[in-house]
MARLUM-807228 format. One line per 3 residues: number of its first residue (from 1); for each residue x, y, z negated of N, C-alpha, C. Coordinates in pm, 1 decimal. Example, Ala and Ser with C-alpha at 12.3 -4.5 7.8 and 13.67 -1.06 7.14 Angstrom:
2
1 = 1319.0/-569.0/-780.0/1230.0/-450.0/-780.0/1320.0/-330.0/-780.0 | 1285.0/-225.0/-708.0/1367.0/-106.0/-714.0/1290.0/3.0/-787.0
This chain:
253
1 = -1634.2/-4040.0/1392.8/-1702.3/-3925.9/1452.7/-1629.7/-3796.8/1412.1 | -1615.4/-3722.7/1487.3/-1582.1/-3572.3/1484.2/-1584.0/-3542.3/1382.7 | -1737.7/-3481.5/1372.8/-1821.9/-3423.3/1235.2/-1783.9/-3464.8/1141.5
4 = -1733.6/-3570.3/1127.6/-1687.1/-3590.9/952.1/-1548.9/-3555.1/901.4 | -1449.7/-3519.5/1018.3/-1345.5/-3462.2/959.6/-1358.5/-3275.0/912.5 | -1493.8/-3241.0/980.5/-1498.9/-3118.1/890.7/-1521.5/-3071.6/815.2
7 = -1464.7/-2984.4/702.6/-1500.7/-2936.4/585.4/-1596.8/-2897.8/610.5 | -1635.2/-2818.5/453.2/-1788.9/-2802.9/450.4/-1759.5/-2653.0/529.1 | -1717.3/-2580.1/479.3/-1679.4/-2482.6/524.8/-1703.3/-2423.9/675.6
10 = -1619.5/-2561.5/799.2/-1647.4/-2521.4/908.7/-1817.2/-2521.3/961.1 | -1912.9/-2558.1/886.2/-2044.1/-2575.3/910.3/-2096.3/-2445.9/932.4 | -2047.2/-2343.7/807.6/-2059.2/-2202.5/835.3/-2072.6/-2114.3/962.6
13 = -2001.6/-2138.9/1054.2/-1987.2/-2100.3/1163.5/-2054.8/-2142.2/1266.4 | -2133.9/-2260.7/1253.2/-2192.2/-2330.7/1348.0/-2340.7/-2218.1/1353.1 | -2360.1/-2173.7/1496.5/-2447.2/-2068.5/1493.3/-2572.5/-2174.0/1612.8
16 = -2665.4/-2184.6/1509.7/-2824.6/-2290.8/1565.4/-2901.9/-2156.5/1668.4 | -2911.0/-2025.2/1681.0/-2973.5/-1927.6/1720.3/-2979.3/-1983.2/1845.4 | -2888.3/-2005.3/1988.1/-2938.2/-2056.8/2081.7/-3000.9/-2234.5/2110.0
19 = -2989.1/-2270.7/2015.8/-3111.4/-2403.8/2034.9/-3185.3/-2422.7/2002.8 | -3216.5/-2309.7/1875.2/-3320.2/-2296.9/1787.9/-3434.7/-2212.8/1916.1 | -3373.3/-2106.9/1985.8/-3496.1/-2008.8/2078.8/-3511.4/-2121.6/2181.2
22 = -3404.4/-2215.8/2239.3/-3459.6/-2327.6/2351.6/-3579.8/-2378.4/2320.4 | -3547.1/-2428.9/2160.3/-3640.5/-2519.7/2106.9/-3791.4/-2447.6/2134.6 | -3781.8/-2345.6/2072.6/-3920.8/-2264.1/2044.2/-3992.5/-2225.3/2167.4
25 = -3842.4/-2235.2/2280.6/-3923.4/-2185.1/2443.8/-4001.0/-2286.5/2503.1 | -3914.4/-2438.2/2491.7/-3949.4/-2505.1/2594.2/-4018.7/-2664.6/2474.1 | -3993.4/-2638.9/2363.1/-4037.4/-2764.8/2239.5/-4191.4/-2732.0/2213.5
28 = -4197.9/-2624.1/2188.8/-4266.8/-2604.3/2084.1/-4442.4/-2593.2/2145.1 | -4468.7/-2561.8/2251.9/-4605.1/-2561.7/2279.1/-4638.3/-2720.1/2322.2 | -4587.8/-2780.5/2395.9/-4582.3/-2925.1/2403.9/-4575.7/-3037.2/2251.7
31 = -4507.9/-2998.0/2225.3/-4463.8/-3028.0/2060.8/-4630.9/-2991.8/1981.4 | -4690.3/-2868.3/1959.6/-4798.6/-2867.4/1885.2/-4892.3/-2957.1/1967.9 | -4954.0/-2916.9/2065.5/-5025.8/-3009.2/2141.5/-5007.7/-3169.3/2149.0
34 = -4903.5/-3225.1/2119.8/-4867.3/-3358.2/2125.3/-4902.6/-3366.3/1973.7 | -4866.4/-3313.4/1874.3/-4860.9/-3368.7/1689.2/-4994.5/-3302.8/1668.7 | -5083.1/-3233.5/1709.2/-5219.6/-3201.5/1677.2/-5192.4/-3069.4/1565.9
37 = -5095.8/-2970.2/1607.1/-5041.2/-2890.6/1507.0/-5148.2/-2783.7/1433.4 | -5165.1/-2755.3/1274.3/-5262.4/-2707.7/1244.6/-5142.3/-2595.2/1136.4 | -5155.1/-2476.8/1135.7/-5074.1/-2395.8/1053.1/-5193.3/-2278.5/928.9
40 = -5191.5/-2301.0/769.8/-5216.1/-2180.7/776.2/-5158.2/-2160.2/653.4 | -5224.9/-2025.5/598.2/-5138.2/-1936.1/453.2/-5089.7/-1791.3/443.3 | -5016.3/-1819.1/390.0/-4946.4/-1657.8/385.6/-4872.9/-1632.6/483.3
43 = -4881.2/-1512.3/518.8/-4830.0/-1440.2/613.5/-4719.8/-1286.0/557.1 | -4664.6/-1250.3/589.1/-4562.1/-1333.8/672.7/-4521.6/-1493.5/634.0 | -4484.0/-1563.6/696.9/-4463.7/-1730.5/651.1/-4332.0/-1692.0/591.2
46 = -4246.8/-1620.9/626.6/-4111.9/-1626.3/535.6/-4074.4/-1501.4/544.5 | -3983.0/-1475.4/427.8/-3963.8/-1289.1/433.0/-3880.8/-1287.0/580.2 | -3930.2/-1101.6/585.2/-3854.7/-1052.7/730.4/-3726.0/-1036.0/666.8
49 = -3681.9/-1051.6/582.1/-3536.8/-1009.1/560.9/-3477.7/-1046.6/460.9 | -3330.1/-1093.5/459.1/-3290.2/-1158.8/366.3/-3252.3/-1300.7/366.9 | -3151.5/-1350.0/253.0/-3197.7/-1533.9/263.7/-3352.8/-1549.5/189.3
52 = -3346.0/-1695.6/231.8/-3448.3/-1734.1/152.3/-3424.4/-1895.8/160.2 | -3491.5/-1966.7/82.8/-3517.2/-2113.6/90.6/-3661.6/-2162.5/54.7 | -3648.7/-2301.5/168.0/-3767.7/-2325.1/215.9/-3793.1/-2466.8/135.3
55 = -3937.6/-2469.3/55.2/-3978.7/-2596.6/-15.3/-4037.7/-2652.9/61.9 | -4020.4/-2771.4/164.6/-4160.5/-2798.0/232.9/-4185.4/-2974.7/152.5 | -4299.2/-2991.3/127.0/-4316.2/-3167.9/50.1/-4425.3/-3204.2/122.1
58 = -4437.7/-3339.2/118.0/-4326.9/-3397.6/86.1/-4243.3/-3463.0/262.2 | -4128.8/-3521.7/192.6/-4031.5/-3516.6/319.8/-4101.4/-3699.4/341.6 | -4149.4/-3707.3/485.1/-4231.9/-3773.7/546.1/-4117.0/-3857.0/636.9
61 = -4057.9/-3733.0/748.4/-4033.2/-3784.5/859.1/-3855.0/-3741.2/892.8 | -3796.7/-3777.5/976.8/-3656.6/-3740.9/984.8/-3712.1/-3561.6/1080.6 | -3805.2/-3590.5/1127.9/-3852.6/-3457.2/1248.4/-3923.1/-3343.9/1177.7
64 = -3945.6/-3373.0/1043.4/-3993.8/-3268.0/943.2/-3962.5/-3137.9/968.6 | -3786.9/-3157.4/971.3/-3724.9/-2947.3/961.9/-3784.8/-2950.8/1108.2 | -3795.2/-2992.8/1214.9/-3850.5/-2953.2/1328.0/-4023.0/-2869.9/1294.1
67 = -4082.7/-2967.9/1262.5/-4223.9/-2956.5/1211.1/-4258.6/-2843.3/1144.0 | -4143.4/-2796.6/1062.1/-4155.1/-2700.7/952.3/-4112.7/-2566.2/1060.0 | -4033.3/-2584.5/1122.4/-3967.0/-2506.1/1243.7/-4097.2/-2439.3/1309.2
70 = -4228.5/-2504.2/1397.4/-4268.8/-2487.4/1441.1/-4363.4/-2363.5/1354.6 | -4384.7/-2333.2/1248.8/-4478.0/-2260.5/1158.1/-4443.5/-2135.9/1226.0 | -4292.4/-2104.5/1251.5/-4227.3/-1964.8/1222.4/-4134.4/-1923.7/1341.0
73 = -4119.4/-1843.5/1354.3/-4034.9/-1841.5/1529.4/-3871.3/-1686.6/1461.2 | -3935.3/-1643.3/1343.9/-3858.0/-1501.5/1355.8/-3725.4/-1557.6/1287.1 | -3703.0/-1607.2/1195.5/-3630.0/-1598.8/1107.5/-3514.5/-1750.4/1155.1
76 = -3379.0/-1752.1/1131.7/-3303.5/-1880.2/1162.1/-3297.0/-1937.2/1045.1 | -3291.1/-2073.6/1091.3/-3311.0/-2201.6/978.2/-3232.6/-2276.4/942.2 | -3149.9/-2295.9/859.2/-3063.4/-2422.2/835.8/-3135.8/-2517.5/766.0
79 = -3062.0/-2667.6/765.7/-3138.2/-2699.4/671.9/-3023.3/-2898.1/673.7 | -3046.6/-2938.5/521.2/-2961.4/-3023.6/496.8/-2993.5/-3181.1/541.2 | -2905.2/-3229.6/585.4/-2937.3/-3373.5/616.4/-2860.3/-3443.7/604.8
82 = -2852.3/-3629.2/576.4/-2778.3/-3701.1/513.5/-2701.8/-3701.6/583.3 | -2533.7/-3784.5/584.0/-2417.4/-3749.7/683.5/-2437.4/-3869.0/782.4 | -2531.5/-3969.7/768.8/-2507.1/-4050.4/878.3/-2610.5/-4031.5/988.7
85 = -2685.1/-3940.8/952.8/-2794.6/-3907.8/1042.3/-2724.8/-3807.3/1190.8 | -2649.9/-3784.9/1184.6/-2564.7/-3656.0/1237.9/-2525.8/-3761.7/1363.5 | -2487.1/-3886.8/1266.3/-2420.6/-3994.9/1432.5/-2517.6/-4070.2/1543.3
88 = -2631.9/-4055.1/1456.1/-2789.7/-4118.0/1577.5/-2746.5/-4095.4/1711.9 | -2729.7/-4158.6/1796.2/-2771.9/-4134.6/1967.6/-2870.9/-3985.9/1993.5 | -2852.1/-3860.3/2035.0/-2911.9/-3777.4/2061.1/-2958.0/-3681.8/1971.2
91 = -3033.2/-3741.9/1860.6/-3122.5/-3731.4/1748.0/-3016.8/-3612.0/1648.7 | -2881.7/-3692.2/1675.5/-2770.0/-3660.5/1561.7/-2723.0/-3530.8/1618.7 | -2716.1/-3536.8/1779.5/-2685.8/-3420.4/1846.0/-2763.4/-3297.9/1811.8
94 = -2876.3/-3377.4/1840.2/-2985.0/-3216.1/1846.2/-2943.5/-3167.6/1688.9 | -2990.1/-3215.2/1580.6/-2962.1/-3198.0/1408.7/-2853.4/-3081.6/1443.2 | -2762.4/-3137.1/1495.1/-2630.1/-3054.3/1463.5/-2637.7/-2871.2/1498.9
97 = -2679.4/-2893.1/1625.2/-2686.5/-2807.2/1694.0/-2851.1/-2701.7/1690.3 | -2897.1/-2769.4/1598.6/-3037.5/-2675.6/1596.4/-3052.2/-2624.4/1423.1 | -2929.8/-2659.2/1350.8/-2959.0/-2610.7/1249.2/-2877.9/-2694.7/1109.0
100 = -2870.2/-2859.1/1171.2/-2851.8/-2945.3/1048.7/-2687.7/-2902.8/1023.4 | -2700.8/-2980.9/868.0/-2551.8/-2977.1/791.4/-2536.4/-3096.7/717.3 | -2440.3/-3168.1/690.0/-2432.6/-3304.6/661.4/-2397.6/-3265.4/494.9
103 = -2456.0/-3320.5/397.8/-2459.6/-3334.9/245.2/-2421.2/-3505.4/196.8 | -2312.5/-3476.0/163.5/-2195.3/-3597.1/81.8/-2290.1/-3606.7/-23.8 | -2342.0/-3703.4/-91.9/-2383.3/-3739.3/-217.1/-2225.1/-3778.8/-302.5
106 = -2262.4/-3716.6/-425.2/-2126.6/-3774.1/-493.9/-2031.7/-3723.4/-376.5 | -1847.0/-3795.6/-495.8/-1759.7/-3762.5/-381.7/-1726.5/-3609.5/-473.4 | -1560.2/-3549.6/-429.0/-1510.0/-3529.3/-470.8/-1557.6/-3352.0/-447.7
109 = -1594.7/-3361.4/-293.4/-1650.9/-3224.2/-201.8/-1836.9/-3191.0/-259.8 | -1878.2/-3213.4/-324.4/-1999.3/-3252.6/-354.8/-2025.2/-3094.1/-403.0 | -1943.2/-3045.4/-491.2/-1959.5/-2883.8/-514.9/-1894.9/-2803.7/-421.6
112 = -1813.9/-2837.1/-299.0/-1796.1/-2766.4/-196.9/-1942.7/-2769.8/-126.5 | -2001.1/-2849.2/-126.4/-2139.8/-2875.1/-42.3/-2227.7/-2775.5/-49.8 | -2244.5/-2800.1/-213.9/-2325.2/-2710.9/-288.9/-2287.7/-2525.8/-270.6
115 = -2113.5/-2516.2/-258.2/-2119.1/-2411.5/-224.4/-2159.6/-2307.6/-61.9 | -2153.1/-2446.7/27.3/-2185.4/-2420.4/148.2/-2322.0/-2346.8/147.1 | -2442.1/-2426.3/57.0/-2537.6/-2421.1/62.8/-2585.0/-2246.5/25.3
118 = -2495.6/-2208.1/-71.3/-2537.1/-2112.9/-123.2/-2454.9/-1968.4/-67.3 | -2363.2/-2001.1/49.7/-2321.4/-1924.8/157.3/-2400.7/-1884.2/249.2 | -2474.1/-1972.5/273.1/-2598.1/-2003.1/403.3/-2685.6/-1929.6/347.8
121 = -2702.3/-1929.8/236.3/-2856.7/-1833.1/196.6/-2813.5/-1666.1/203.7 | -2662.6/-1639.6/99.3/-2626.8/-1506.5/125.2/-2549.4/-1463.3/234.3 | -2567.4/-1502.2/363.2/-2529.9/-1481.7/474.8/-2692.8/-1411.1/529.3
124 = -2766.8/-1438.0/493.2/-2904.2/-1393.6/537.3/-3007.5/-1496.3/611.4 | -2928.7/-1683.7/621.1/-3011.7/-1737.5/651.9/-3118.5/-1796.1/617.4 | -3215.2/-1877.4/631.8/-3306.3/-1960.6/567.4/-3262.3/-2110.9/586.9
127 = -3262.1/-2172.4/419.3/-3217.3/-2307.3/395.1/-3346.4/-2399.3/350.1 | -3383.4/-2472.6/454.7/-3479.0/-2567.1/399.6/-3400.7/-2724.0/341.3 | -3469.0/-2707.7/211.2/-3460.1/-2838.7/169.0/-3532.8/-2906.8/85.6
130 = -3589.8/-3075.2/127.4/-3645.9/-3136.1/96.4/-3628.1/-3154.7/-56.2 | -3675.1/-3098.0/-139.6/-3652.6/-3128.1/-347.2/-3667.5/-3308.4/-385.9 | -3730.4/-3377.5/-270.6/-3760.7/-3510.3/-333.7/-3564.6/-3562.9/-302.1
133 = -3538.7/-3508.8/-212.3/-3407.9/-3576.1/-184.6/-3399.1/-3713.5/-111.1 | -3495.6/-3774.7/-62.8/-3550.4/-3863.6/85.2/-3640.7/-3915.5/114.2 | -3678.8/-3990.7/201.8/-3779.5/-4010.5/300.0/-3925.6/-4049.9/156.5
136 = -4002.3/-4038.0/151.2/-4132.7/-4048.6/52.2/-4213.6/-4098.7/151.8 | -4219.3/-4190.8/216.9/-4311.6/-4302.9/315.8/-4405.0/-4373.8/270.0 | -4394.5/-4486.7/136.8/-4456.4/-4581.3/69.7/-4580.3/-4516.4/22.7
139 = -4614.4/-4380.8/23.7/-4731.0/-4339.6/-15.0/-4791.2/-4285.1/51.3 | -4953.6/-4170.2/55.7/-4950.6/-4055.2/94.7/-4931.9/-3932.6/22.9 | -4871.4/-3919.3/-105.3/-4855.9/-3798.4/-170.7/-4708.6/-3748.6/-154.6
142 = -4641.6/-3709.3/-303.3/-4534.3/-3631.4/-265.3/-4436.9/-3719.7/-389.1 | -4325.0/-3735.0/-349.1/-4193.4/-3769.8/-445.7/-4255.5/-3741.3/-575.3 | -4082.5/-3754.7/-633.2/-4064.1/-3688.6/-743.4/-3948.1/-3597.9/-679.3
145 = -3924.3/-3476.0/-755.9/-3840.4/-3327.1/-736.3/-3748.4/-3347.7/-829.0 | -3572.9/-3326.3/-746.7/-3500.9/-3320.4/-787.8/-3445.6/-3169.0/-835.3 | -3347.5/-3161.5/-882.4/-3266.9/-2992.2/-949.5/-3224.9/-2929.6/-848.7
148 = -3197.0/-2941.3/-741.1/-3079.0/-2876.8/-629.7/-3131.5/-2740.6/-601.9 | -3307.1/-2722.3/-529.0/-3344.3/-2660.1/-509.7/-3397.7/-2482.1/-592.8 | -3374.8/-2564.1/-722.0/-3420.2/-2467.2/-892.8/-3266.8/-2443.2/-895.0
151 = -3150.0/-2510.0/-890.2/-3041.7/-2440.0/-941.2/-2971.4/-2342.6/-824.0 | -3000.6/-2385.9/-704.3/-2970.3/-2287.9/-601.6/-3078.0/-2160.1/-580.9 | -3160.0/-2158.9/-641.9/-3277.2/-2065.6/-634.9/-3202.6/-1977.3/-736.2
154 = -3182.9/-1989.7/-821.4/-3093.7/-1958.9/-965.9/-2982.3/-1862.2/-963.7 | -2907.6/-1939.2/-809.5/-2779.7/-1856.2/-836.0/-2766.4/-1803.3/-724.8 | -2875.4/-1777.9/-637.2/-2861.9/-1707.1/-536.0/-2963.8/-1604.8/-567.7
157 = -3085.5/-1571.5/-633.5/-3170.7/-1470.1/-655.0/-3249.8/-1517.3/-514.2 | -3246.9/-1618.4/-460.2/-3297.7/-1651.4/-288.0/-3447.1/-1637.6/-370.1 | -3591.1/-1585.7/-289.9/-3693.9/-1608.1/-293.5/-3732.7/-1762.4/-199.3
160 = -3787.3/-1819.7/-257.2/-3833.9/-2009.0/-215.8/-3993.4/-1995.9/-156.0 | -3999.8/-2022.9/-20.7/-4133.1/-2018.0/16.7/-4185.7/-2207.4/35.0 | -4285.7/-2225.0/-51.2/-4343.8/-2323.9/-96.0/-4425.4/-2362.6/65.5
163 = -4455.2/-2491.9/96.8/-4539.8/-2575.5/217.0/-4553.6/-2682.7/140.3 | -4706.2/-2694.5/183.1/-4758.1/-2861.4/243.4/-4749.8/-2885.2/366.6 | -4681.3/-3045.0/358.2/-4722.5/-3069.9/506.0/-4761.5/-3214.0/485.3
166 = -4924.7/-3252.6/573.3/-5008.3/-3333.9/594.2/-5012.7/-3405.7/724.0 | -4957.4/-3516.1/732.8/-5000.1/-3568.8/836.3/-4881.7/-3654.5/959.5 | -4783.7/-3639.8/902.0/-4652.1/-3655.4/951.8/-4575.6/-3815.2/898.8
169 = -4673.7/-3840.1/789.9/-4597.9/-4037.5/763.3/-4651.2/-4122.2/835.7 | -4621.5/-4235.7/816.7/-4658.7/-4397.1/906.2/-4776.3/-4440.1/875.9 | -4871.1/-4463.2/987.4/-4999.8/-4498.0/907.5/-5042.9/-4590.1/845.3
172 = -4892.2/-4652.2/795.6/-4980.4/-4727.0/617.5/-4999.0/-4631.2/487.9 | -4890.3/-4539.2/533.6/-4896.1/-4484.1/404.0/-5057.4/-4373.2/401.6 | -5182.2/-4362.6/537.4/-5288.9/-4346.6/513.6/-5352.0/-4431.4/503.6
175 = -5348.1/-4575.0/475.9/-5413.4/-4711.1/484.1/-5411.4/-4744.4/608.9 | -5392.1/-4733.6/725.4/-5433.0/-4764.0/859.4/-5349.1/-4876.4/856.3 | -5372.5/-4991.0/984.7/-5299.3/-5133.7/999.9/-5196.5/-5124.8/1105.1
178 = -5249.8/-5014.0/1201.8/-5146.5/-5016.3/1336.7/-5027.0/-4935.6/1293.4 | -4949.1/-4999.7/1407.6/-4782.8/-4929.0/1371.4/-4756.8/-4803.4/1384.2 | -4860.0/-4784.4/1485.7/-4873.9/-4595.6/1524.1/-4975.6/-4561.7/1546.4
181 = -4991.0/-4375.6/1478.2/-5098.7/-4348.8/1547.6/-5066.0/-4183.3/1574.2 | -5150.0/-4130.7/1637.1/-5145.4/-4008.9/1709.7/-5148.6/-3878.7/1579.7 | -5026.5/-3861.2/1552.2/-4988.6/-3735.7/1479.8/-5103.3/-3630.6/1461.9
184 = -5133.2/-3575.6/1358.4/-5240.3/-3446.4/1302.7/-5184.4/-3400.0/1248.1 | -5083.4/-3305.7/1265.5/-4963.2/-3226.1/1150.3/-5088.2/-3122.6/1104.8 | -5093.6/-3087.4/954.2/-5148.5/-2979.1/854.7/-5068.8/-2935.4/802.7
187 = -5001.8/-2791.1/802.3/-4909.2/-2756.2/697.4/-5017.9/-2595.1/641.3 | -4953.2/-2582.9/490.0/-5026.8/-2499.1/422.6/-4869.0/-2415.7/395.4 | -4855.3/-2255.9/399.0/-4725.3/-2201.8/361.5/-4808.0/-2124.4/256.3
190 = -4750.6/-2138.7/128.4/-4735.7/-2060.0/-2.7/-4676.3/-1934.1/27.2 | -4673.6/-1834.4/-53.2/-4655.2/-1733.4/-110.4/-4512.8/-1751.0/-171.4 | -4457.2/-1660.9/-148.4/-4278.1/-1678.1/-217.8/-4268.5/-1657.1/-337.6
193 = -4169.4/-1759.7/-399.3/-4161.9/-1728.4/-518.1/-4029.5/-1663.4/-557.7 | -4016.6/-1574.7/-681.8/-3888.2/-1522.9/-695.5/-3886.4/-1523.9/-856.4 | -3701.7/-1582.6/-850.8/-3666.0/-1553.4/-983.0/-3535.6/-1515.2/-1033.5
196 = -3527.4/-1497.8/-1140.0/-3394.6/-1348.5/-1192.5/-3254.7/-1456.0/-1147.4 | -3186.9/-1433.3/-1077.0/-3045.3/-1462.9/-1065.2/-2989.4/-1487.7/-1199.3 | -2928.0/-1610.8/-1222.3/-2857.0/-1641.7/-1315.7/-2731.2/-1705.8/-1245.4
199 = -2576.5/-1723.6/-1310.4/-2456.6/-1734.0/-1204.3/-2469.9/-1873.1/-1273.6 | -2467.3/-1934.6/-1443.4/-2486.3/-2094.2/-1506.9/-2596.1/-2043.3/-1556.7 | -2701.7/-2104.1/-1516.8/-2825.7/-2137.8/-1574.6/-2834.8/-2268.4/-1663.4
202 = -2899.8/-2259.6/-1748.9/-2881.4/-2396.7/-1812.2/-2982.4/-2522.2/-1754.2 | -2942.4/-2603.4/-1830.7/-3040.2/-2767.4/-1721.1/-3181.7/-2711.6/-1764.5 | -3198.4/-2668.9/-1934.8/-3306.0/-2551.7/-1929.5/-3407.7/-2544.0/-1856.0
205 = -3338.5/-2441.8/-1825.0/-3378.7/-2283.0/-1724.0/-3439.9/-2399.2/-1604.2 | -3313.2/-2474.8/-1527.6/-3312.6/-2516.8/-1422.5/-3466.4/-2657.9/-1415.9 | -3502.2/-2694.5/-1472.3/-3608.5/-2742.9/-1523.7/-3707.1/-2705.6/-1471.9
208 = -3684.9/-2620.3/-1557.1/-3841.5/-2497.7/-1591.9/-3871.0/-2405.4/-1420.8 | -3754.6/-2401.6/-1367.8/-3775.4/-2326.6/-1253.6/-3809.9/-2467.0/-1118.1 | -3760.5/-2581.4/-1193.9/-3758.8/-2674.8/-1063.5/-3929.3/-2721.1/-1068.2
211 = -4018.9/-2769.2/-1216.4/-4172.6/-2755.6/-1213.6/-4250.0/-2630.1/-1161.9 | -4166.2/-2494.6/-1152.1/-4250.1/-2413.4/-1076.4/-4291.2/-2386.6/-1002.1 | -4129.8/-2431.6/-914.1/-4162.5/-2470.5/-742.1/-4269.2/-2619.4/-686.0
214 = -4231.8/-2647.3/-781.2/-4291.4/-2794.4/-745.9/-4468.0/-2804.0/-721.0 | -4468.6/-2705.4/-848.1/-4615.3/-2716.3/-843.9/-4676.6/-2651.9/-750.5 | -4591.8/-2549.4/-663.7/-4631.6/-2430.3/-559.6/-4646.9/-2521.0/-434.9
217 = -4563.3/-2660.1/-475.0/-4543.1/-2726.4/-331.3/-4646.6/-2830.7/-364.1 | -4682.8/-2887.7/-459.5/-4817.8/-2934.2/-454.0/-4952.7/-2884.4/-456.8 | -4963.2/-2790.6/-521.4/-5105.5/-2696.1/-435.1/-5099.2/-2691.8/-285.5
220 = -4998.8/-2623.4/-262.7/-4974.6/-2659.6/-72.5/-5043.5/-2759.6/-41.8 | -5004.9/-2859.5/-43.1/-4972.5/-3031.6/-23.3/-5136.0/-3035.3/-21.9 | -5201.6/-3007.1/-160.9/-5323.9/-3055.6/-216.6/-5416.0/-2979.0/-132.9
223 = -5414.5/-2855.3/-33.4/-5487.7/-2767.8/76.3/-5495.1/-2780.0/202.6 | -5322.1/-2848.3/217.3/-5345.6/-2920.8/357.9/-5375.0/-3048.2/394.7 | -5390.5/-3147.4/251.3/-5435.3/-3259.2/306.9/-5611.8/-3298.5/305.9
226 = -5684.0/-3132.7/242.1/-5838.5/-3139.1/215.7/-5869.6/-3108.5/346.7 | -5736.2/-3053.4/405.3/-5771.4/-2935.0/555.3/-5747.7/-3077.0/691.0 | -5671.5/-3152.4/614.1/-5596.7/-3210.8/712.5/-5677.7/-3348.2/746.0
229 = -5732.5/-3449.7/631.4/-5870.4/-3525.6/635.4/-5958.4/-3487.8/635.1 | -6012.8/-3396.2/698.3/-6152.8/-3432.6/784.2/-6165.7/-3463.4/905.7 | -6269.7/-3539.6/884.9/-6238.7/-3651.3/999.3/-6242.0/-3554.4/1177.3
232 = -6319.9/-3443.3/1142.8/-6328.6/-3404.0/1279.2/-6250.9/-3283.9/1320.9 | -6334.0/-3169.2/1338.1/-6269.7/-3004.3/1370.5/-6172.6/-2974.8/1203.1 | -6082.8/-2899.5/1265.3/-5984.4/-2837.0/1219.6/-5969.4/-2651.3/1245.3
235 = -6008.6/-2583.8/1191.1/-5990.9/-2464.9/1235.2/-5889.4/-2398.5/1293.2 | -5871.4/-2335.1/1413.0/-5697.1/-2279.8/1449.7/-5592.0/-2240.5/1367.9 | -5522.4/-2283.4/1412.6/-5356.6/-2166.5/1329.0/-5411.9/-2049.3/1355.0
238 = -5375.7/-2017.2/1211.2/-5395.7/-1866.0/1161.1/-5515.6/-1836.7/1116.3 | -5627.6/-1908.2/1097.7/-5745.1/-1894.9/1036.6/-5716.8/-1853.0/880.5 | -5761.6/-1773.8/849.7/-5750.9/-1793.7/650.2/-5733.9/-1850.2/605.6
241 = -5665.8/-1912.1/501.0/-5657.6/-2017.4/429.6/-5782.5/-2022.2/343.9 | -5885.4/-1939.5/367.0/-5956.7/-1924.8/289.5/-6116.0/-2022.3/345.0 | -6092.7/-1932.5/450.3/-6185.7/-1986.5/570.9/-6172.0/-2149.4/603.3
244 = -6059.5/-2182.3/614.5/-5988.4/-2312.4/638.0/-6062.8/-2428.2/519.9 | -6047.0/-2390.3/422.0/-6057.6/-2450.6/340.7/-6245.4/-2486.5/302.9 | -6297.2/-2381.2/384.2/-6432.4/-2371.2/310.6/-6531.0/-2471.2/338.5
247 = -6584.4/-2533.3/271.3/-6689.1/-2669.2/327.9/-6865.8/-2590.7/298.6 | -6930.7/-2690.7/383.0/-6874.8/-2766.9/518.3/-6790.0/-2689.9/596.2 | -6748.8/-2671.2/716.0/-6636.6/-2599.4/804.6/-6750.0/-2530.9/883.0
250 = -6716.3/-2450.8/902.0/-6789.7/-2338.1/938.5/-6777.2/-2345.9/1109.4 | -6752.7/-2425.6/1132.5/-6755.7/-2476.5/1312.0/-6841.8/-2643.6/1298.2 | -6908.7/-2680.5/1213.2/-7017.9/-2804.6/1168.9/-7109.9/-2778.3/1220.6
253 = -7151.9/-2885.4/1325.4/-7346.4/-2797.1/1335.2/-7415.4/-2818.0/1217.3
């Protein structure tokens, strides 16, 4: 395939802005209506300006950065995905062209990767990436959180906006028996977090900053899945998170 003879480098240039507004013109109202889309939290969902990087947990589905996509319309998104996903029939196409970047595990380019990553943020874009580092199916909660996200937070000064998202795995991992069932996406967006730029942070530091995020992304997690199981009404996107949350639901007879 093509894509794999390019450095990390040429990824830089790959500009997602016109498939990303297709997406949002002609995806995205069909798209909520089909996944049962429920959004709430802080507002703005991601700063108006600047990079930033995006925590969303846990990583459910390959259509997630889409999912996560749908919260926010202002800001452009990159966001990382494994290198063989890029060659899927269609799937690999769209990735490419709406945002994705292929990440070498190991391997010699592995800190070229890493530096891509942290180009993308001080260029002014937004980098979502999954902290568990892959698919978390076998359950309904969230991974375990890897360093990538705490040490790039680190050395970019990037502010990290924390999500839950509810509702997006296979329905064993809610107990159900059938192979499919009709999508109820819940996502909860946190409040940004920010911390002091360091250029080597130590494993430390990087630690201590990777449980902070983590925990921002499990409160998320833990609001949209109280919001996201009940069995009936769901309050609109954009309701309060406050309101959202309040029992019984205030639309109950």
């Amino acid at each position: 395939m093509r894509y794999k003879k390019l450095p990390p480098e040429a990824w830089l240039h790959v500009n997602p802005t016109w498939a990303q507004r297709f997406f949002w013109l002609w995806l995205v109202p069909p798209g909520r209506f089909v996944m049962r889309y429920r959004a709430y939290g802080h507002s703005p969902r991601v700063p108006t300006t600047g990079g930033f990087l995006l925590a969303p947990g846990p990583h459910a589905a390959m259509l997630d950065p889409f999912m996560v996509g749908l919260g926010q319309k202002r800001r452009r998104l990159r966001f990382m995905v494994k290198e063989n996903a890029l060659g899927w029939p269609f799937m690999g196409w769209l990735i490419r062209w709406c945002g994705g970047f292929p990440v070498r595990r190991g391997g010699p380019q592995v800190e070229q990767w890493l530096d891509l990553s942290r180009q993308i943020v001080e260029s002014g874009d937004g980098l979502t990436i999954f902290m568990e580092g892959r698919l978390v199916v076998e359950t309904v909660g969230l991974g375990t959180p890897r360093n990538g996200m705490a040490r790039l937070a680190l050395q970019t000064g990037a502010p990290v906006v924390p999500v839950g998202l509810h509702g997006a795995k296979r329905p064993g991992a809610y107990g159900k028996r059938w192979w499919w069932h009709w999508p109820r996406i819940t996502l909860v967006w946190g409040e940004a977090l920010s911390f002091e730029r360091e250029s080597d942070p130590s494993d430390e530091r990087v630690a201590e900053v990777r449980d902070a995020i983590w925990a921002s992304v499990e409160q998320c997690f833990r609001q949209a899945t109280q919001i996201g199981m009940r069995p009936s009404h769901r309050p609109p996107s954009g309701t309060s998170l406050e309101a959202a949350l309040a029992e019984p639901s205030p639309f109950a007879r």
